[in-house]
C-alpha positions in Angstrom: 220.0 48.1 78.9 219.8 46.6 75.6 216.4 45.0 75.8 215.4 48.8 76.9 217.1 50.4 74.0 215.3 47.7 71.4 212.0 48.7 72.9 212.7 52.2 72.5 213.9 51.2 68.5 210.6 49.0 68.1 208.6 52.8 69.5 210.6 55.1 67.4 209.7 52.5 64.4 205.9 52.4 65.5 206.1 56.4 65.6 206.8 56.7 61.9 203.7 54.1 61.1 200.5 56.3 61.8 198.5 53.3 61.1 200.1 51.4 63.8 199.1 53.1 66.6 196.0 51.9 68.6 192.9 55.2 68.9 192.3 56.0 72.5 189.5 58.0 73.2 189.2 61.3 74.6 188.8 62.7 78.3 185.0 62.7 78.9 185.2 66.6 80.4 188.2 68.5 77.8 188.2 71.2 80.0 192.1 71.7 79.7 192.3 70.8 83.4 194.1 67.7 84.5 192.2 65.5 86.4 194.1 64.8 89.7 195.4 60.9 90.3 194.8 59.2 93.8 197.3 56.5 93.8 196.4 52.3 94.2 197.9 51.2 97.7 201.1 49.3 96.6 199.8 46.4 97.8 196.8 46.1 95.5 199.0 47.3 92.0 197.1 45.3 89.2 199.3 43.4 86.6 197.4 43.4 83.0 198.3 42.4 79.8 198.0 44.9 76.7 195.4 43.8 74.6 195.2 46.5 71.7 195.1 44.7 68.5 198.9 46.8 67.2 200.2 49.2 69.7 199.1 51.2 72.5 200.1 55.6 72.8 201.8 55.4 76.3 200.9 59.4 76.9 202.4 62.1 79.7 198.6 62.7 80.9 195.1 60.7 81.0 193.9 62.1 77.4 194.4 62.3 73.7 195.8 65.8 73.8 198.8 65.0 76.0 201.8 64.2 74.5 202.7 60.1 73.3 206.0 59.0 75.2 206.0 55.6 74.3 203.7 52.1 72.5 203.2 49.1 74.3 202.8 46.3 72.1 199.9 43.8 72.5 200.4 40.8 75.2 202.9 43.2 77.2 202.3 43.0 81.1 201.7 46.3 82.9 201.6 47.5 86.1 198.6 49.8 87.1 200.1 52.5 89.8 196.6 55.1 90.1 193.1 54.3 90.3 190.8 55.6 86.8 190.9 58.7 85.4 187.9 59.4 83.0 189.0 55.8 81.2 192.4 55.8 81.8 195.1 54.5 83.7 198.5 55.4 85.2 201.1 52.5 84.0 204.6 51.3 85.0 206.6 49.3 82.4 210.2 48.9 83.1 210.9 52.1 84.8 209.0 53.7 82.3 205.4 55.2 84.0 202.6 56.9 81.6 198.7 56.9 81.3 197.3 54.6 78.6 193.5 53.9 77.9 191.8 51.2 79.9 190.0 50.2 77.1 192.9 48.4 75.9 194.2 45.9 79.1 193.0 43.1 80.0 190.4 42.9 83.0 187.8 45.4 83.7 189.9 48.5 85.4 187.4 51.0 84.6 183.3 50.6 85.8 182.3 54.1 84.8 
């Protein structure tokens, strides 16, 4: 519970620093519809490693417009739990789930 609450200190903290906060890119089609998920078979869920050079948005939805919920910090290991969305990824980090751009894990998730 503690190493949880530090994490969420070391986000609030990461919050307040714009300059911190790695860019994700945008949904290729902004059509305000949400693309549907289709979920990775358990037993092929992907461990990666965060690779954005500060921090990583951890957002409700695959796209810059939906709300940030969380960072991830570079060299952080990852669960992916839904196949590509338009460049981005559904992600579990210790009970926490959220979409974060592919662009910034290691291995190549996305081959659009």
């Amino acid at each position: 519970m503690t190493r949880f609450l530090l994490i969420l200190s070391l986000a609030s903290l990461a919050c307040s620093l714009p300059n911190l906060v790695a860019e994700n890119r945008p949904l290729a089609a902004e059509s305000g519809q949400t693309p549907t998920e289709k979920p990775v078979p358990t037993a092929d869920i992907l461990t990666v490693i965060v690779t954005a050079n500060k921090a990583l948005n951890v957002r409700t939805g695959p796209a810059v417009k939906f709300p940030t919920i969380s960072y991830l910090l570079s060299g952080w290991r990852v669960e992916i739990v839904s196949e590509c969305v338009g460049g981005w990824v559904k992600i579990e980090y210790s009970g926490m789930t959220g979409w974060v751009n592919a662009d910034y894990l290691s291995g190549s998730i996305c081959d659009e």
